[in-house]
MITI-561195 format. One record per residue: x, y, z of N, C-alpha, C, O in turn. Coordinates in Angstrom, 2 decimals. Last residue first. Layout:
N
<pt><n_u>X</n_u><n_v>Y</n_v><n_w>Z</n_w><ca_u>X</ca_u><ca_v>Y</ca_v><ca_w>Z</ca_w><c_u>X</c_u><c_v>Y</c_v><c_w>Z</c_w><o_u>X</o_u><o_v>Y</o_v><o_w>Z</o_w></pt>
...
//
This chain:
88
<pt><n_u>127.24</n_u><n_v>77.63</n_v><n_w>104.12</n_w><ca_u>128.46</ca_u><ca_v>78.24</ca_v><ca_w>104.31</ca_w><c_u>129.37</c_u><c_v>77.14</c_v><c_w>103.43</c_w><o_u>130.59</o_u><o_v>77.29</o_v><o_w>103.32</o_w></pt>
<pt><n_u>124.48</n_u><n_v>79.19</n_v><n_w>101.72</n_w><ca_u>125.34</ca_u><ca_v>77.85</ca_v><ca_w>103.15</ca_w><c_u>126.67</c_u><c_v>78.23</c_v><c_w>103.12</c_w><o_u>127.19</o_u><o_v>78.99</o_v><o_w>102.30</o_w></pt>
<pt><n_u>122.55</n_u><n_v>81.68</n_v><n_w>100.96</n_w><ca_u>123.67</ca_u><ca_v>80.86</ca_v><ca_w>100.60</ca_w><c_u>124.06</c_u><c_v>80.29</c_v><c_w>102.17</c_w><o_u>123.95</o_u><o_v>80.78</o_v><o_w>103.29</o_w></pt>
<pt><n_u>119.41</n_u><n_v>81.25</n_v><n_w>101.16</n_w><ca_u>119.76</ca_u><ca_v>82.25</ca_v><ca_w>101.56</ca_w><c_u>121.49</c_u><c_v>81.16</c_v><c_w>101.48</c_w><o_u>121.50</o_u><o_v>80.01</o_v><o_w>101.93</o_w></pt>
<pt><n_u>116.45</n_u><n_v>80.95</n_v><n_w>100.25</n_w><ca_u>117.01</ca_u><ca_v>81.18</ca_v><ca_w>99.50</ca_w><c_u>118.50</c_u><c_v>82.07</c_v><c_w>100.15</c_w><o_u>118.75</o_u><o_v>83.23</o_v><o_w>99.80</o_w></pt>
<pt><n_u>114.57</n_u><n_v>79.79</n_v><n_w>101.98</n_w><ca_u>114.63</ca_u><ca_v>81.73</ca_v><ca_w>101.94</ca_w><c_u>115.82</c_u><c_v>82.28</c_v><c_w>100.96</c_w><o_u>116.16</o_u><o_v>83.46</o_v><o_w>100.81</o_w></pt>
<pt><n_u>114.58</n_u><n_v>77.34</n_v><n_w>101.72</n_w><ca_u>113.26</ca_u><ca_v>78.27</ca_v><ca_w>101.24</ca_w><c_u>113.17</c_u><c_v>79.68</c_v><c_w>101.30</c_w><o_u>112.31</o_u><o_v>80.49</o_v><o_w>100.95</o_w></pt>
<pt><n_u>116.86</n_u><n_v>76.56</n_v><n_w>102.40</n_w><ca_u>116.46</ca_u><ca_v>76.90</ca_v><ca_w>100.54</ca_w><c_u>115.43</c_u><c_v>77.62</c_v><c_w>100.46</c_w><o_u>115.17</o_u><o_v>78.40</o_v><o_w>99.54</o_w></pt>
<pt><n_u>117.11</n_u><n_v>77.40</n_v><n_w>105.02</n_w><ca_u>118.34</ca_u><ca_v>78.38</ca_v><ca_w>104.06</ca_w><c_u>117.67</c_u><c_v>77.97</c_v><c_w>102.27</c_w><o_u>117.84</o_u><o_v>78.65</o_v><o_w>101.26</o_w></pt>
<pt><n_u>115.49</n_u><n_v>75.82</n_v><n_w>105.94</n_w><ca_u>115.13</ca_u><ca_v>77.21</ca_v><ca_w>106.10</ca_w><c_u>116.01</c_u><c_v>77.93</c_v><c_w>105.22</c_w><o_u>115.68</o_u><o_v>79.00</o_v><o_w>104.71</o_w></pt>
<pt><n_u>116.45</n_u><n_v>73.27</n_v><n_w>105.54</n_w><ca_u>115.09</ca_u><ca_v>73.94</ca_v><ca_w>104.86</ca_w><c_u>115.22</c_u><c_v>75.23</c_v><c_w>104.86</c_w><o_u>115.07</o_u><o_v>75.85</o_v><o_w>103.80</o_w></pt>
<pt><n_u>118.78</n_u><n_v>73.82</n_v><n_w>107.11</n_w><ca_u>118.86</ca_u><ca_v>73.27</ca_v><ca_w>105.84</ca_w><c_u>117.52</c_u><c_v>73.66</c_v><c_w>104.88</c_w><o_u>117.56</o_u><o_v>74.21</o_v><o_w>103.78</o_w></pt>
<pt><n_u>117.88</n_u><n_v>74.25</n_v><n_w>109.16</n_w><ca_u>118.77</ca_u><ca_v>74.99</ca_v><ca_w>108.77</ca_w><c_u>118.67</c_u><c_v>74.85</c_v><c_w>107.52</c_w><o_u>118.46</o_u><o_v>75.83</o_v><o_w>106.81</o_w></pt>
<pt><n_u>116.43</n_u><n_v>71.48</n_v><n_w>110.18</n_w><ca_u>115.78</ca_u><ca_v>72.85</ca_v><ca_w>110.26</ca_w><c_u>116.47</c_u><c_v>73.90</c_v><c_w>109.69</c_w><o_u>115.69</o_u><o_v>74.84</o_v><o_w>109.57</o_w></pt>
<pt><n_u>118.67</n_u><n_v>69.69</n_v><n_w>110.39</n_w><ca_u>117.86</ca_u><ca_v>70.01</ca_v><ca_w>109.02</ca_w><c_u>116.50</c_u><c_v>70.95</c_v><c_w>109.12</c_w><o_u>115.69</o_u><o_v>71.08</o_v><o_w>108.20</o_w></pt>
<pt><n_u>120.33</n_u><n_v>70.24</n_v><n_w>112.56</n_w><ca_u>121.10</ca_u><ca_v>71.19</ca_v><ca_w>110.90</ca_w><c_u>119.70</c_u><c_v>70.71</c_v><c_w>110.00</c_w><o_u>119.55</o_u><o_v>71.29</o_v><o_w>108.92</o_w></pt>
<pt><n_u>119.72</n_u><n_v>72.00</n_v><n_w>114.99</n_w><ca_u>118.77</ca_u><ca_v>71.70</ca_v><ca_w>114.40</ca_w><c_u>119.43</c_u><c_v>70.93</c_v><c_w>112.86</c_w><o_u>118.70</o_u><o_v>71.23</o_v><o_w>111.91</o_w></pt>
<pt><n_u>121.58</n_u><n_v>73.08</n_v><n_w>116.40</n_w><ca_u>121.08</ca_u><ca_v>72.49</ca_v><ca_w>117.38</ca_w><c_u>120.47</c_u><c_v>71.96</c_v><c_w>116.33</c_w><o_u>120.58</o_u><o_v>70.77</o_v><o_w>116.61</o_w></pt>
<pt><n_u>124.06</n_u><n_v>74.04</n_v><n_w>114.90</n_w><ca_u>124.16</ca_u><ca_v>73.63</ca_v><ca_w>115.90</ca_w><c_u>123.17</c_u><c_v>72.78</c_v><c_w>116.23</c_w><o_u>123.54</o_u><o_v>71.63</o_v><o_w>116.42</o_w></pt>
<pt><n_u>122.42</n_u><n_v>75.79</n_v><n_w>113.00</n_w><ca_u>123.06</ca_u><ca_v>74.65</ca_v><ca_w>112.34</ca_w><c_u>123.22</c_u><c_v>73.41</c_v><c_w>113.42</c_w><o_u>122.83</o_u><o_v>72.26</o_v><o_w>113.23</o_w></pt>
<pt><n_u>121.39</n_u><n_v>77.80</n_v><n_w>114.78</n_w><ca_u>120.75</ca_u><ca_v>76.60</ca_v><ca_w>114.02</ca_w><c_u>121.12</c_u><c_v>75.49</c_v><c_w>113.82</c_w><o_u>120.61</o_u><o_v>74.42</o_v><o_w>114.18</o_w></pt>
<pt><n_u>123.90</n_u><n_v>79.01</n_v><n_w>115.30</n_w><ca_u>123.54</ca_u><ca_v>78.72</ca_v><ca_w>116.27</ca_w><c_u>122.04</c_u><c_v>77.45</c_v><c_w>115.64</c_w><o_u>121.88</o_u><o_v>76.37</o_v><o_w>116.20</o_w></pt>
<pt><n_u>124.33</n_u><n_v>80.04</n_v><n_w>112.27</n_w><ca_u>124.92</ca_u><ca_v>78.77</ca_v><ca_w>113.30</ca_w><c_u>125.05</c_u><c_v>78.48</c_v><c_w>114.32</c_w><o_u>126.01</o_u><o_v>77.80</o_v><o_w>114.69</o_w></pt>
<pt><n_u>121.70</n_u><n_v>81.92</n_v><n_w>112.50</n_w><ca_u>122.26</ca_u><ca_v>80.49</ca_v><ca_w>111.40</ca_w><c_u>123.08</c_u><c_v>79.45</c_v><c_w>112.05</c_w><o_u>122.72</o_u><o_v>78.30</o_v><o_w>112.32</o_w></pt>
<pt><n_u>122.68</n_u><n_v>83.56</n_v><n_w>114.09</n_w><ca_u>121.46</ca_u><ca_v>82.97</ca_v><ca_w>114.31</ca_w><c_u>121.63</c_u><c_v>81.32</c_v><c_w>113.47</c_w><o_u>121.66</o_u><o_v>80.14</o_v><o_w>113.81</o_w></pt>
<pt><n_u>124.94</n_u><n_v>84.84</n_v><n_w>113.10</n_w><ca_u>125.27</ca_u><ca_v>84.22</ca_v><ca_w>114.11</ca_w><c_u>123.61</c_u><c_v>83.29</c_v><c_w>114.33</c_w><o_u>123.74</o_u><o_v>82.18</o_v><o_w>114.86</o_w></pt>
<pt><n_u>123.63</n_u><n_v>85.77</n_v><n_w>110.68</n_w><ca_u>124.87</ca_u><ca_v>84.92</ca_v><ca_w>110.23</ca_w><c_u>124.84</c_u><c_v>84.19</c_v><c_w>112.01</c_w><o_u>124.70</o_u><o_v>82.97</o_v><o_w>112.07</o_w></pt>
<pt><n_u>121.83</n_u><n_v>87.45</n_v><n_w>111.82</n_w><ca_u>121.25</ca_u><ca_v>86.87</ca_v><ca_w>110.82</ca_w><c_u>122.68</c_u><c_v>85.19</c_v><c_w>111.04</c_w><o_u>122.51</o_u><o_v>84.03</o_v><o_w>111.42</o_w></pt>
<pt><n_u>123.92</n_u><n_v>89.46</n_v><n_w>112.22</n_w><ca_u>122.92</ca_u><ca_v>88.75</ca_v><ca_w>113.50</ca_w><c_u>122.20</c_u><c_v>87.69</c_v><c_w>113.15</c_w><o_u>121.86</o_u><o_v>86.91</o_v><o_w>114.04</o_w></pt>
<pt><n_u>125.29</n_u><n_v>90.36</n_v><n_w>110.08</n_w><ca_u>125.80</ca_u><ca_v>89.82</ca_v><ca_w>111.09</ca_w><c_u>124.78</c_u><c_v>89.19</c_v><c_w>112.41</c_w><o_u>125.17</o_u><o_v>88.52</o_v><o_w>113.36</o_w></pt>
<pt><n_u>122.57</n_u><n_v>91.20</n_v><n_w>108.85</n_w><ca_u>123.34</ca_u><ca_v>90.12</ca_v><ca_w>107.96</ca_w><c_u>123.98</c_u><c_v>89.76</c_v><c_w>109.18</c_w><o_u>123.44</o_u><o_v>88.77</o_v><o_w>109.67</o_w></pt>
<pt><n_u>122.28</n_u><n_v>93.62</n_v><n_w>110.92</n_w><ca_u>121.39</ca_u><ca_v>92.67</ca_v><ca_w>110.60</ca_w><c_u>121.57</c_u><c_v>91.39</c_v><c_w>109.88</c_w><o_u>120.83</o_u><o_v>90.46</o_v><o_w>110.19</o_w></pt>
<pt><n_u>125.11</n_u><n_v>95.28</n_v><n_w>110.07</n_w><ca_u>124.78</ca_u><ca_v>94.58</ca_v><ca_w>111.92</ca_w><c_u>123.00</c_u><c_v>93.63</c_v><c_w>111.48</c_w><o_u>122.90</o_u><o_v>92.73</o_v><o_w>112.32</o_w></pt>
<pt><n_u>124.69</n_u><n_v>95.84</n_v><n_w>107.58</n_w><ca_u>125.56</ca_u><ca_v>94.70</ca_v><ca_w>108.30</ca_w><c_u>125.39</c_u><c_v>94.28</c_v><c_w>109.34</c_w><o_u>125.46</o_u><o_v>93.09</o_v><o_w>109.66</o_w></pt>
<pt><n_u>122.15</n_u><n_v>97.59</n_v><n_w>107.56</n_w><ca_u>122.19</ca_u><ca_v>95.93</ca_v><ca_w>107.18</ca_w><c_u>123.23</c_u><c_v>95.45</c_v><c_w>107.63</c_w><o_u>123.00</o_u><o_v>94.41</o_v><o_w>108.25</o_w></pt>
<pt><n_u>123.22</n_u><n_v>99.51</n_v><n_w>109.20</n_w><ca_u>122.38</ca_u><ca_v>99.08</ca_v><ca_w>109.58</ca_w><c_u>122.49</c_u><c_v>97.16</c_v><c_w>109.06</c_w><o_u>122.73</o_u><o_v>96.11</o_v><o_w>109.65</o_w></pt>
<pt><n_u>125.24</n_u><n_v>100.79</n_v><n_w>106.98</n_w><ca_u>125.82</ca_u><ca_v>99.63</ca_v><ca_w>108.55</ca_w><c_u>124.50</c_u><c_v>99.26</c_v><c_w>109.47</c_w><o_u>124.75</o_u><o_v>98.69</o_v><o_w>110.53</o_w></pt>
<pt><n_u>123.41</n_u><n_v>101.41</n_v><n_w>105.54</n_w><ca_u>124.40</ca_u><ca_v>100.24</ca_v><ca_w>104.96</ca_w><c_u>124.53</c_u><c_v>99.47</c_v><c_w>106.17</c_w><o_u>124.25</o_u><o_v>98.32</o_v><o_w>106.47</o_w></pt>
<pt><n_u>122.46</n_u><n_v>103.32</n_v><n_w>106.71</n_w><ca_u>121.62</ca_u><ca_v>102.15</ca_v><ca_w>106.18</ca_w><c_u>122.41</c_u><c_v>101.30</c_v><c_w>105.74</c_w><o_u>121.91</o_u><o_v>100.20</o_v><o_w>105.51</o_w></pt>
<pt><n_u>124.79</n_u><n_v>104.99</n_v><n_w>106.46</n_w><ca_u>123.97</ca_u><ca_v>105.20</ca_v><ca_w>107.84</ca_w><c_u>122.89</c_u><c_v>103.44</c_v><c_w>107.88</c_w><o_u>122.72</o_u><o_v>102.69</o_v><o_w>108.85</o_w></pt>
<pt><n_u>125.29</n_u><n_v>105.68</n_v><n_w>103.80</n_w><ca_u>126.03</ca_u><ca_v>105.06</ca_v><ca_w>104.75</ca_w><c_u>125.36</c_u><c_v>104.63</c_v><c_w>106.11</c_w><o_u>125.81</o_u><o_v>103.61</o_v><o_w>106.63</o_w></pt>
<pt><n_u>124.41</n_u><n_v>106.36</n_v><n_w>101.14</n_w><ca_u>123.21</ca_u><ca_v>105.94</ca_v><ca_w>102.13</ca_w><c_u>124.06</c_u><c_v>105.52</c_v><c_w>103.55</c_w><o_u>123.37</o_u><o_v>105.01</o_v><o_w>104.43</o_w></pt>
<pt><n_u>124.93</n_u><n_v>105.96</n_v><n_w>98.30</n_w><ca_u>125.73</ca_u><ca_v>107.12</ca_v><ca_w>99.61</ca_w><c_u>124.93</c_u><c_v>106.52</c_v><c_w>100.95</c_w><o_u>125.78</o_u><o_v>106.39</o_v><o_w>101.84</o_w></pt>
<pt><n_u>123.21</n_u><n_v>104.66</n_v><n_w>96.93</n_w><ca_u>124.24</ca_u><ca_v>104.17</ca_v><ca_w>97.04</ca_w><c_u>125.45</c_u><c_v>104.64</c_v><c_w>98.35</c_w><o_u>126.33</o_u><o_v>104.05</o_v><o_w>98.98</o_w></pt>
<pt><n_u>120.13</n_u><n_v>104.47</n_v><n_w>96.20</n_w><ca_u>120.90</ca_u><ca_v>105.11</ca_v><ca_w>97.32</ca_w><c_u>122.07</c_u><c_v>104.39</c_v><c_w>97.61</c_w><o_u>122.03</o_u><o_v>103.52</o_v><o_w>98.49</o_w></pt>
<pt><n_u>119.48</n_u><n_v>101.79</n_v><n_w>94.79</n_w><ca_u>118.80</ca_u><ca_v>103.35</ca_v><ca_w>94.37</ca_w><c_u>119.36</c_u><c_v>104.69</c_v><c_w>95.35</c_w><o_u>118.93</o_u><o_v>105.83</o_v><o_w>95.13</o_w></pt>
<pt><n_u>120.86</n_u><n_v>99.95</n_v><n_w>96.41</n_w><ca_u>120.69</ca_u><ca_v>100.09</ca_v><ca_w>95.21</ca_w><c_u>120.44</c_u><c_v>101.90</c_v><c_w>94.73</c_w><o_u>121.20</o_u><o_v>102.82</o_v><o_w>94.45</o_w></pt>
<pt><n_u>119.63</n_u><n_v>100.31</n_v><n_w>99.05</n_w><ca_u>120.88</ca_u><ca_v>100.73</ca_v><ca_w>99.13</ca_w><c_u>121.03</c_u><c_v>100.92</c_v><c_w>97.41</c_w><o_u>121.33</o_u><o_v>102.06</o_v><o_w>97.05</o_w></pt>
<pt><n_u>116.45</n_u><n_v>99.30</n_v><n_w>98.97</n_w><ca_u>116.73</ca_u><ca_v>100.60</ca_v><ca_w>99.06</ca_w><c_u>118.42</c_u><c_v>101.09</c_v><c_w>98.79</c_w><o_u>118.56</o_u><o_v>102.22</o_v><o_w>98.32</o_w></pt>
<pt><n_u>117.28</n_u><n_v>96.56</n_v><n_w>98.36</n_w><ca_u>117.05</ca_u><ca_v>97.45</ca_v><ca_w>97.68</ca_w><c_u>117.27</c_u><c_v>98.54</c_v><c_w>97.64</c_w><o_u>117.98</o_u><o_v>99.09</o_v><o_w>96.80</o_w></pt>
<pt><n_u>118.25</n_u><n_v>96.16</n_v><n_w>101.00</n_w><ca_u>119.12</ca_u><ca_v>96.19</ca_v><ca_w>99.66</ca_w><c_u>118.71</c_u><c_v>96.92</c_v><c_w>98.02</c_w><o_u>119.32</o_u><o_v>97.45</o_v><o_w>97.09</o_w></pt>
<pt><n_u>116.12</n_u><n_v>96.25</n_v><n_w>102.23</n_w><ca_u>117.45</ca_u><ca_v>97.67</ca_v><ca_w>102.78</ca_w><c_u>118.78</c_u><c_v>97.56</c_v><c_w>101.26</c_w><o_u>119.62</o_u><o_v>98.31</o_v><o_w>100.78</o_w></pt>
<pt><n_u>114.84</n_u><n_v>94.36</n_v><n_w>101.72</n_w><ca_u>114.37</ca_u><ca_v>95.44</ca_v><ca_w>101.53</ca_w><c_u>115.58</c_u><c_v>96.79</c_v><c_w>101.70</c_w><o_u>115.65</o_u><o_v>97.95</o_v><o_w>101.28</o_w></pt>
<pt><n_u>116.39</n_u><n_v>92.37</n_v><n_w>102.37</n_w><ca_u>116.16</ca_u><ca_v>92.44</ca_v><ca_w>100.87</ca_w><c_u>115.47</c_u><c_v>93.42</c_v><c_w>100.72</c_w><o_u>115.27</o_u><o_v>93.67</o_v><o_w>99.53</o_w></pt>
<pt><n_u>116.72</n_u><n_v>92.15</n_v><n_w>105.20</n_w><ca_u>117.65</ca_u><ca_v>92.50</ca_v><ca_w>104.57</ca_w><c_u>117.42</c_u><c_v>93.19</c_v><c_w>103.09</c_w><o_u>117.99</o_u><o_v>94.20</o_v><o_w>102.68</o_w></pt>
<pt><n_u>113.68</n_u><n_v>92.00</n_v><n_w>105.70</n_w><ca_u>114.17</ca_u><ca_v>93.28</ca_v><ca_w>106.18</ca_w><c_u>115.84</c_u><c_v>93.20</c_v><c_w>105.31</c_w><o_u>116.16</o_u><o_v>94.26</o_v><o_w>104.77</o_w></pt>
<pt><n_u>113.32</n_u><n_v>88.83</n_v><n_w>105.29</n_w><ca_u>112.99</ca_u><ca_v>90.10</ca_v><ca_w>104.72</ca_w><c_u>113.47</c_u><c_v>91.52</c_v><c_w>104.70</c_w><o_u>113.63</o_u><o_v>92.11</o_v><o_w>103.63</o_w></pt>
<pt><n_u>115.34</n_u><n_v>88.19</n_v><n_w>107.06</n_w><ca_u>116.17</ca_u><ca_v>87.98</ca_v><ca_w>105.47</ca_w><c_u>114.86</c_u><c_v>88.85</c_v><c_w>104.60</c_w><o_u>115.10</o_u><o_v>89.44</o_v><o_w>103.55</o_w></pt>
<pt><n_u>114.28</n_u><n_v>88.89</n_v><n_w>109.30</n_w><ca_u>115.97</ca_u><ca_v>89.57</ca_v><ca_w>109.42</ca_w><c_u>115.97</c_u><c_v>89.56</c_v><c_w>107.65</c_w><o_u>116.40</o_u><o_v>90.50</o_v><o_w>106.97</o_w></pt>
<pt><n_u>112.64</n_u><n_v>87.04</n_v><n_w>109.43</n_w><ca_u>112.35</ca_u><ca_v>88.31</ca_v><ca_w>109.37</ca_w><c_u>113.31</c_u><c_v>89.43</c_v><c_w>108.99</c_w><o_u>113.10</o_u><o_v>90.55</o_v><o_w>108.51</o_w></pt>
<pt><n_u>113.70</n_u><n_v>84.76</n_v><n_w>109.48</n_w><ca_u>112.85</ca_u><ca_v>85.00</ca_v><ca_w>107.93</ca_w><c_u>112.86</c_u><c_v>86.67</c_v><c_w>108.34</c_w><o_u>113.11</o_u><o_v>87.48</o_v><o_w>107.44</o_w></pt>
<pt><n_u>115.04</n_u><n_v>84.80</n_v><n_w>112.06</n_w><ca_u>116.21</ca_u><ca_v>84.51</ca_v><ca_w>110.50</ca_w><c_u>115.45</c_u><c_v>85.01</c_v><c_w>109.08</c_w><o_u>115.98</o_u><o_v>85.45</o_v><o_w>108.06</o_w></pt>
<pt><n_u>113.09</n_u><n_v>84.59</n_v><n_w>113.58</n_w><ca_u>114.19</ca_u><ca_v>85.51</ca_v><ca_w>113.52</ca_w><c_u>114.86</c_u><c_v>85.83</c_v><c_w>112.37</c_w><o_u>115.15</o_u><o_v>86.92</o_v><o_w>111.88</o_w></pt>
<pt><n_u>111.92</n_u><n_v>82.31</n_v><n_w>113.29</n_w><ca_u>111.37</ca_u><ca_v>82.84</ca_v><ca_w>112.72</ca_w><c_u>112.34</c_u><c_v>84.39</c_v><c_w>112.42</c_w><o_u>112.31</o_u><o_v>85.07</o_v><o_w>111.40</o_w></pt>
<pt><n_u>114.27</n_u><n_v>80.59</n_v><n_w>113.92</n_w><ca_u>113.58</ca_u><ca_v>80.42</ca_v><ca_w>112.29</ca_w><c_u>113.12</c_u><c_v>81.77</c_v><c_w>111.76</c_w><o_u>113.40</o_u><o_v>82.35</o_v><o_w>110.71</o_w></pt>
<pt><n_u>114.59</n_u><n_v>80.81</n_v><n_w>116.27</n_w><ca_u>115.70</ca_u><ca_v>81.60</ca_v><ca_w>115.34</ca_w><c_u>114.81</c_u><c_v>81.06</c_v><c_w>114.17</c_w><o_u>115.18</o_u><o_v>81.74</o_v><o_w>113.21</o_w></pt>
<pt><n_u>111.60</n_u><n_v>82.26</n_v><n_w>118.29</n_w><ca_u>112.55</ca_u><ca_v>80.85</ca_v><ca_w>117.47</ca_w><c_u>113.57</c_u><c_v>81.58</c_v><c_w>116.62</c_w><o_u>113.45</o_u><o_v>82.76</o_v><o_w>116.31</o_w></pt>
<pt><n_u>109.97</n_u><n_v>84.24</n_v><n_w>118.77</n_w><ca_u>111.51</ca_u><ca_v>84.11</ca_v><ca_w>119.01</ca_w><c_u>111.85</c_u><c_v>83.19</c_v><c_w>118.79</c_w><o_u>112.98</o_u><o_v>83.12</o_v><o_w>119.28</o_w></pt>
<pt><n_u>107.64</n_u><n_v>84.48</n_v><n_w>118.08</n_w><ca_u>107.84</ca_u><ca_v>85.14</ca_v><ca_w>117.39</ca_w><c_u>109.20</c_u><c_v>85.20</c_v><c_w>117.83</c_w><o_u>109.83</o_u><o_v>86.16</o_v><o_w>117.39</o_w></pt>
<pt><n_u>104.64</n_u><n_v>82.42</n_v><n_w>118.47</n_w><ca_u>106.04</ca_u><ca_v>82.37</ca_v><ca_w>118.56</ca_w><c_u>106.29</c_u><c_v>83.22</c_v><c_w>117.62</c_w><o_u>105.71</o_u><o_v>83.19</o_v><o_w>116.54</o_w></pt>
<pt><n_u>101.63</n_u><n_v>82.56</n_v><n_w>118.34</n_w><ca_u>102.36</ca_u><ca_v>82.93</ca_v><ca_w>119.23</ca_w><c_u>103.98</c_u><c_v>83.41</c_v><c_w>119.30</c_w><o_u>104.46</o_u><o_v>84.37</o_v><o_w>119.91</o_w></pt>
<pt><n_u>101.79</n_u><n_v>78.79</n_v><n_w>118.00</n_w><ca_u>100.71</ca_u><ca_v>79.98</ca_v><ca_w>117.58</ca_w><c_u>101.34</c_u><c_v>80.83</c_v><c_w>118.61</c_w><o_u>101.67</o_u><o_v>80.30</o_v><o_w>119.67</o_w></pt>
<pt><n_u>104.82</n_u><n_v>77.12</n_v><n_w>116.82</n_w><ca_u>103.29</ca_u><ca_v>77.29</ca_v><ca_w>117.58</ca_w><c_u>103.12</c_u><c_v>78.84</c_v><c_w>117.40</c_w><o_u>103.83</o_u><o_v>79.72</o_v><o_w>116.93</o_w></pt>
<pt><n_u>106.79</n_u><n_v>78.23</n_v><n_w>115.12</n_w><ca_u>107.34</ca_u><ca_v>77.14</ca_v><ca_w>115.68</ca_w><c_u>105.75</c_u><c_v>76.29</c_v><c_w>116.09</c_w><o_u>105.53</o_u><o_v>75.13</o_v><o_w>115.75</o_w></pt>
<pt><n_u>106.71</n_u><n_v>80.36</n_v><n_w>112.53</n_w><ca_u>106.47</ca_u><ca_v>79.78</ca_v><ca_w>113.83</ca_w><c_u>106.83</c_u><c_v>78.74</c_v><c_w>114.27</c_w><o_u>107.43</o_u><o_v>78.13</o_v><o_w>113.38</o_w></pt>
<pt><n_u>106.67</n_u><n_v>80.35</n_v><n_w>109.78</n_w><ca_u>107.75</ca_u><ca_v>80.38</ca_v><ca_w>110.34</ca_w><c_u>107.46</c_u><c_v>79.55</c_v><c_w>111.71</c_w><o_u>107.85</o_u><o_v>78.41</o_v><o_w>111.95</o_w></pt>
<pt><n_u>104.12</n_u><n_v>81.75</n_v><n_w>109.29</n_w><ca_u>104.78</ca_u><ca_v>80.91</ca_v><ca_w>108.17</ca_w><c_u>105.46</c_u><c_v>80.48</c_v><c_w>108.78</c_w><o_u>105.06</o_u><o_v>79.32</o_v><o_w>108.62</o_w></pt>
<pt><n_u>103.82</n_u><n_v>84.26</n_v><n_w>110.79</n_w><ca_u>102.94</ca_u><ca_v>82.64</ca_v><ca_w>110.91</ca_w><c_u>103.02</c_u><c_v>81.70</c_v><c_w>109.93</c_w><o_u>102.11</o_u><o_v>80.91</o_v><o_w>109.70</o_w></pt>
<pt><n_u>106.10</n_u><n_v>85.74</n_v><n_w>110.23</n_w><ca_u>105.55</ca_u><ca_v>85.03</ca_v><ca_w>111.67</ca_w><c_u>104.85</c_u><c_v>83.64</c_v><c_w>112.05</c_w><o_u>104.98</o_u><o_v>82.68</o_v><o_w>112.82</o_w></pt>
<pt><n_u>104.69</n_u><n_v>86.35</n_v><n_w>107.95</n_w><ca_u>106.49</ca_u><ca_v>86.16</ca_v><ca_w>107.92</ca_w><c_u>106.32</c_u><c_v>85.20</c_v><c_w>109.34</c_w><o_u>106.45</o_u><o_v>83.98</o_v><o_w>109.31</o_w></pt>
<pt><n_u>102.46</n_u><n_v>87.68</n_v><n_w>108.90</n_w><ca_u>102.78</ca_u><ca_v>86.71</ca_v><ca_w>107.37</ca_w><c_u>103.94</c_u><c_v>85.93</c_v><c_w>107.73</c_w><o_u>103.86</o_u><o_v>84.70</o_v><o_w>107.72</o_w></pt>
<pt><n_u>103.47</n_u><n_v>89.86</n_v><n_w>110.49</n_w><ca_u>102.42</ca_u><ca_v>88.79</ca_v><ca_w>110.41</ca_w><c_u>102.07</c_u><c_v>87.85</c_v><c_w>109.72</c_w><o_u>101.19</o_u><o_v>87.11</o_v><o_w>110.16</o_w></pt>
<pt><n_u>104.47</n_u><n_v>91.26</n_v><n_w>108.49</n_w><ca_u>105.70</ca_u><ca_v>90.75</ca_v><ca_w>109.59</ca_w><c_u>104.85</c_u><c_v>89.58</c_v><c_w>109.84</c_w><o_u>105.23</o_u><o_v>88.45</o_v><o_w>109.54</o_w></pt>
<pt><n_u>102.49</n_u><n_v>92.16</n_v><n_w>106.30</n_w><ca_u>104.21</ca_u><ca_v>91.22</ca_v><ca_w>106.10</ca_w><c_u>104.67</c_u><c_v>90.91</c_v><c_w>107.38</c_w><o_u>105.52</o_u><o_v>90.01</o_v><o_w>107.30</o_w></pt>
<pt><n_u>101.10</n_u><n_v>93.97</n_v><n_w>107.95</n_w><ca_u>100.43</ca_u><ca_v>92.75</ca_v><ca_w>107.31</ca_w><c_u>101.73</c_u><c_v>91.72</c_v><c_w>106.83</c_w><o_u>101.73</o_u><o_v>90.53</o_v><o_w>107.12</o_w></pt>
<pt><n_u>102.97</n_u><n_v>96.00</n_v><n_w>108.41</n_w><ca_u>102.13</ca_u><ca_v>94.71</ca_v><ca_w>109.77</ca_w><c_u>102.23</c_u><c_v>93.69</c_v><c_w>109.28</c_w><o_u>102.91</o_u><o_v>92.71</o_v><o_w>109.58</o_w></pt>
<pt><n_u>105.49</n_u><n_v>96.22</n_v><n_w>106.58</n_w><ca_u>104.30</ca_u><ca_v>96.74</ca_v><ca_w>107.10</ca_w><c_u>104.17</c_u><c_v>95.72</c_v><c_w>108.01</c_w><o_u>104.95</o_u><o_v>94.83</o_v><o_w>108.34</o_w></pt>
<pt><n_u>109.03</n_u><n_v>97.32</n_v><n_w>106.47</n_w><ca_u>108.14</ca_u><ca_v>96.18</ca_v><ca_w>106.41</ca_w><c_u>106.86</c_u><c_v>96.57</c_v><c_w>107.15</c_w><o_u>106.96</o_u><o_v>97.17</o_v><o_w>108.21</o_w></pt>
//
């Protein structure tokens, strides 16, 4: 992921100007970076090393979510259609 995308991703997300640790914004960045490693796994199927990368990122991703659900559920709720990302 370049600058210009994390910075995008950041100030879409934010909470205030600045914020780059809310689990929102955590969760968009994690679900970019997932869809890029999926790709890449596609066209590199042997790739083992990048696979268990994305799991430990899907798994941090997954605990961020219901730590959301917890405190926020319709901040969860937006954030899982607009990133398109399945509910439990």
């Amino acid at each position: 992921m370049d600058k210009a995308t994390k910075n995008a991703v950041v100030a879409k997300y934010a909470r205030q100007e600045g914020d780059t640790g809310s689990p929102e914004v955590q969760v968009a960045l994690l679900t970019s970076r997932i869809q890029e490693l999926t790709a890449h796994l596609r066209s590199n199927p042997h790739d083992n090393s990048t696979r268990r990368g994305l799991m430990a990122m899907v798994n941090r991703r997954k605990k961020l979510l219901a730590y959301l659900v917890r405190e926020n559920r319709e901040k969860y709720l937006s954030l899982t259609s607009e990133l398109e990302i399945r509910r439990k």
